[in-house]
N, C-alpha and C positions, 0 to 999 in steps of 0.2 A: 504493500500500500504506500503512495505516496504520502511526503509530508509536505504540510504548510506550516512554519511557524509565524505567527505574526505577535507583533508587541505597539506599544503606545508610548510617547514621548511628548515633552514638553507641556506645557498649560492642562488643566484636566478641565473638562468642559460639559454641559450635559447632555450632550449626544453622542461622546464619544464612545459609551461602550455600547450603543446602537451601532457604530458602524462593526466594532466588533463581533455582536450579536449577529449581523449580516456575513461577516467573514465565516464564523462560525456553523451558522444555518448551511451556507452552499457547500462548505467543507462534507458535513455531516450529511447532505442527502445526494454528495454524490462520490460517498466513500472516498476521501482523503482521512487522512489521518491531521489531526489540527493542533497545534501544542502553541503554550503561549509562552513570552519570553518576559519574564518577570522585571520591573522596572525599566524599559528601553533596550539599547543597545550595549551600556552598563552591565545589565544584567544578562546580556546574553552572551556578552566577553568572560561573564562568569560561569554560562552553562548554565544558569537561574531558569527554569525551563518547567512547564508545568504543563498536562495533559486535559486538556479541554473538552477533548472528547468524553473524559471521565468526570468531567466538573460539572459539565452540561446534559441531562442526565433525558431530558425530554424538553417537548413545545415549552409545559408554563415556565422551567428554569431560564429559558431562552427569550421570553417575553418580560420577565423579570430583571435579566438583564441590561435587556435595551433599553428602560428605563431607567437603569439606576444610572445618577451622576457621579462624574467623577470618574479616573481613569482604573478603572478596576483590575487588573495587571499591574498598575503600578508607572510610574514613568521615570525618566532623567530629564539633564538638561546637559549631556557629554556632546564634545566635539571629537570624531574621530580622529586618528593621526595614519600616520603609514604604516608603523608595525602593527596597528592595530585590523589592520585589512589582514594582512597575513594571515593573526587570528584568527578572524573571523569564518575566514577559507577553511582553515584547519577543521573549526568545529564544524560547520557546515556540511564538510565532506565527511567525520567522522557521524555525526549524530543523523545523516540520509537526511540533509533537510534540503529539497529540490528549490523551493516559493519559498519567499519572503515576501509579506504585508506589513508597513511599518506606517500606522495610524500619527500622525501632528502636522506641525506647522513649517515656517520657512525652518528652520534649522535641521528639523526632520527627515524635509524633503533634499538638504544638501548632502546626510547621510544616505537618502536614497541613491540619490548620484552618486556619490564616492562609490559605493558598494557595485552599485551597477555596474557603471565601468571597470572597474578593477576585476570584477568576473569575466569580463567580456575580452578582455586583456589576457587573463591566463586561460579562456579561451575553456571555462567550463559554465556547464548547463546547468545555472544557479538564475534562478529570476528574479527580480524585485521590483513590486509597485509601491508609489506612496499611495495612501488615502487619507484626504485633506483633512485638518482639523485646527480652526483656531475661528476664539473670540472674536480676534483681531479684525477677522475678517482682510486682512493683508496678502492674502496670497495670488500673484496675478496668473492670468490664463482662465480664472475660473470665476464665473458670474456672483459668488457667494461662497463660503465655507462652512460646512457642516458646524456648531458649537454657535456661530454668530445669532442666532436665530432665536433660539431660547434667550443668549445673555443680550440683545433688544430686546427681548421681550420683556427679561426682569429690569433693566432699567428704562426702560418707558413707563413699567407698575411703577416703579419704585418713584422715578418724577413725578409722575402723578400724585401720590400719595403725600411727596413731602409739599408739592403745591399745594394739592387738601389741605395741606397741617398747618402753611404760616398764612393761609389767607384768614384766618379764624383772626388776626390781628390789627388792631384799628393804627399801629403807629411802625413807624419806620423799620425793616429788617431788611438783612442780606443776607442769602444764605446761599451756598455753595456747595455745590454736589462734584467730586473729583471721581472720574470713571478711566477706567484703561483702555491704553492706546497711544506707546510712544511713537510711533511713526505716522500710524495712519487713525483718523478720526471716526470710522465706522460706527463705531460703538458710542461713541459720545454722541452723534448725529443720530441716535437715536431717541436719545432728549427730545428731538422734534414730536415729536409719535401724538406725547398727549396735548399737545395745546394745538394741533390740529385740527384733532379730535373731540376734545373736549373744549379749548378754548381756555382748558389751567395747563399749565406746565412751567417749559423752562421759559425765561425773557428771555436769557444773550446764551450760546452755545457756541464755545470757543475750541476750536477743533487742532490736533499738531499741525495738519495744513496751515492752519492761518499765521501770517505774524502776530505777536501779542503784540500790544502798543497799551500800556496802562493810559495812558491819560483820552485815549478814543472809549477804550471801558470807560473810565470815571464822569465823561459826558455823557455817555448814553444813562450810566446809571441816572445820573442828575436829571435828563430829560424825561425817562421813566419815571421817576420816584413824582415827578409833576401832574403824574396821572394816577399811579396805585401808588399802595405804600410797602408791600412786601417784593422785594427782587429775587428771585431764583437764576439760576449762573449755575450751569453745568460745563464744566470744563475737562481737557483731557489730559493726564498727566504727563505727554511727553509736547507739549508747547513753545513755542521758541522763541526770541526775541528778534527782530532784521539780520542780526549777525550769523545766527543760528544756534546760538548756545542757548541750551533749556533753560527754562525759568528753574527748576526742581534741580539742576544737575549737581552732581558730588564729584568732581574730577579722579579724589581718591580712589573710588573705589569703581570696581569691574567686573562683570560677570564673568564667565566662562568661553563666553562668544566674543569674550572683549567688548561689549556696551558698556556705555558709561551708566551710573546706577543714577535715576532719578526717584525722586521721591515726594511725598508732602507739597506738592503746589499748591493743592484747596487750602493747605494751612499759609504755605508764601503768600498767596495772594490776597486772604485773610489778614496777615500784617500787615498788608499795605493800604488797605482799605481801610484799617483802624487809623493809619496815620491821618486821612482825611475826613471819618464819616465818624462823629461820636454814638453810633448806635448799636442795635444788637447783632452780629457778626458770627454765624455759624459755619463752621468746613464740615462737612461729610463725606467720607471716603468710602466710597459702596467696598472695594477691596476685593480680596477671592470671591466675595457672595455673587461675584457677577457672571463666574467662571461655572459654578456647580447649585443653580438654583434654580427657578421655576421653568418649564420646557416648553416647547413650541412644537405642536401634533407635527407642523409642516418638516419642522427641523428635525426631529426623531426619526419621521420614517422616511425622509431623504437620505439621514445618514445609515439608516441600515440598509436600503437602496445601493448606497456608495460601496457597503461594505461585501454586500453578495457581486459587485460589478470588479470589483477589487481582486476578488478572490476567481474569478471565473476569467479575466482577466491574464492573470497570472499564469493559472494552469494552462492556458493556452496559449503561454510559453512568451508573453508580451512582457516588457524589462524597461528600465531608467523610463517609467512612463510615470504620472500620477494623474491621479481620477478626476476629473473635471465636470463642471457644471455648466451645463448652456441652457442661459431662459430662451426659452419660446416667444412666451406673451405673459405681460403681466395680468390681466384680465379676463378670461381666466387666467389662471398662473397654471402654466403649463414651461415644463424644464425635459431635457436629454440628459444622458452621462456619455461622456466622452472620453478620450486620451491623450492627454499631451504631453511633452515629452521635459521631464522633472529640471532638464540642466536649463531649459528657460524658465523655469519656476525658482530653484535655488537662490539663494541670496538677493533674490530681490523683491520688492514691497511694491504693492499696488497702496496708493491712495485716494482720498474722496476726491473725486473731477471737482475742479472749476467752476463747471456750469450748475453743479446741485448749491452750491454756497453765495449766500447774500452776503453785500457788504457789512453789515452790522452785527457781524457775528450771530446768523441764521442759515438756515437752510431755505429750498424753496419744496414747493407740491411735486416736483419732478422725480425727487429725491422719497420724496415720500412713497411715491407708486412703486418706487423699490423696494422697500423695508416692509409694509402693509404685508404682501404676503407671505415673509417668511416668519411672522407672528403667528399666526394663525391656528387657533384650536390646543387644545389641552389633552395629554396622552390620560388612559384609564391607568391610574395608579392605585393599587392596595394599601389599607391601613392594616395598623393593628397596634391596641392600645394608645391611637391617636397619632401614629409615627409613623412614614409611611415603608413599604415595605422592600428591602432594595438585598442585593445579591451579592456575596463574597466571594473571589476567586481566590483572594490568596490565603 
């Protein structure tokens, strides 16, 4: 029996173990063998390696899964190197693993490509696809990415809600909601959703696209505050000033991919509005809760879609490819799955266009008919004792 191994890497998200659930389903009904690789590619330099076929026991195990959030394998955030190809060969060829499916984001999908070619080079019959997966929504070639869908949808609730909360106030406030997204503004621009809709939401939505200019913010605020008295300001954490240096950034310190580490701008741009507005002054940093929280029906079962397309893909011996999404029509919302090929995907970031962004730090309706339907509808999820009911692999 053949093998697939596939594993999950970077941000956890809550579609991600629907695309896995999909990897797993076509494994399962068309006799592969499916083994998971515990924490990324980390853990499979370690041989970390778990049997899914055994974990995965029937249908409702499988339908429990693809709702649970959060990366259920486990992930990393490693950058390969060259001896680590070697490796990787070694186990590969010792443990019959034919496929490889490796579920994230841009970092992910650069390991995709490493691997790929490097097989293709020593010229064995080793395959590898990505399947997309990030909040970010940053990954180009593809109309959307699986995980975006759900985390708009919890932060469009979420704006709403904190709109609900300071309209209740007859005198001056500013409050600030800090959402993720150091390159690209997706997920912030989805602040727009409720004041569309409803007509409460955010006022200014300051996206990493834009340049920051404090003193263009501090007129608008002034110009607004001459109309309501609560200001809402959802901004994105990786923001720039003209020069390009973050408002948040730490030069010290660096992640693993070498990014500079940003942080706290809802609180930076909180001290600076204190300097000018003697009033009440809130930062909120929605934070992880935006990565593994409430789900989007459209976003679940596109990404277990991705992950049966993934896996069928593979077997049929396709390689340095990752899974892609082509909209149709937004009205109905109708999409294909596609394959394009990962080394145009690798290290590099899609951003919000242009044409969707007002001057004033908004969005426009254009922008909207995009995000509107990958919100759409709520998965049937089980309680029990008030909590809902979600699935452990490891």
């Amino acid at each position: 029996m053949e093998k697939i191994l596939v594993a999950q890497s970077g941000g956890p998200t809550s579609a991600i173990n629907a695309t896995l659930a999909g990897v797993i389903n076509y494994a399962k009904r068309n006799n592969f063998e499916i083994i998971g690789g515990l924490y990324g590619i980390s853990g499979i330099l370690n041989r970390n390696f778990i049997d899914l076929s055994k974990k995965i026991k029937n249908d409702c195990d499988l339908e429990t899964l693809k709702i649970t959030p959060s990366s259920a394998l486990g992930s990393c955030r490693y950058k390969l190197n060259n001896s680590d190809l070697e490796k990787i060969l070694q186990i590969f060829k010792e443990e019959n693993i034919k496929y490889f499916i490796y579920i994230g984001g841009n970092d992910s999908m650069d390991t995709v490509d490493k691997l790929s070619e490097y097989f293709l080079e020593n010229n064995e019959d080793i395959y590898c696809i990505g399947a997309p997966k990030t909040i970010d929504n940053d990954l180009v070639l593809t109309d959307h990415t699986p995980g975006f869908g759900s985390a708009a949808k919890f932060v469009a609730d979420s704006i709403y809600k904190v709109a609900r909360d300071i309209d209740v106030y007859d005198y001056k406030t500013i409050t600030i909601v800090e959402i993720m997204g150091r390159e690209s503004g997706f997920l912030t621009a989805s602040a727009m959703i409720p004041k569309f809709i409803t007509n409460m939401g955010a006022d200014f939505i300051i996206l990493s696209e834009d340049i920051f200019d404090y003193n263009k913010l501090k007129k608008l605020i002034d110009k607004t505050f001459e109309k309501k008295p609560n200001i809402l300001i959802a901004v994105s954490e990786g923001i720039k000033y003209e020069d390009g240096t973050y408002v948040s950034e730490d030069k010290t310190k660096v992640d693993n991919f070498g990014h500079t580490k940003i942080e706290q701008v809802g609180t930076k741009l909180k001290e600076m509005l204190l300097k000018d507005y003697n009033l009440p002054i809130r930062s909120i940093e929605l934070s992880i809760l935006q990565r593994a929280s409430i789900q989007s029906k459209v976003d679940i079962e596109e990404s277990f879609s991705i992950g049966e397309f993934a896996a069928k893909s593979v077997v049929n011996c396709n390689t340095s490819k990752m899974v892609s999404i082509e909209r149709l029509s937004d009205d109905p919302y109708e999409v294909k799955l596609n394959l394009v090929d990962v080394s145009k995907v690798a290290n590099k970031v899609k951003k919000v266009e242009k044409k969707f962004i007002e001057n004033d730090y908004n969005l426009n309706k254009k922008f909207l008919n995009y995000l509107l339907p990958l919100i759409q509808g709520e998965p049937e999820i089980q309680y029990k004792n008030g909590l809902p009911v979600y699935f452990d692999l490891k």
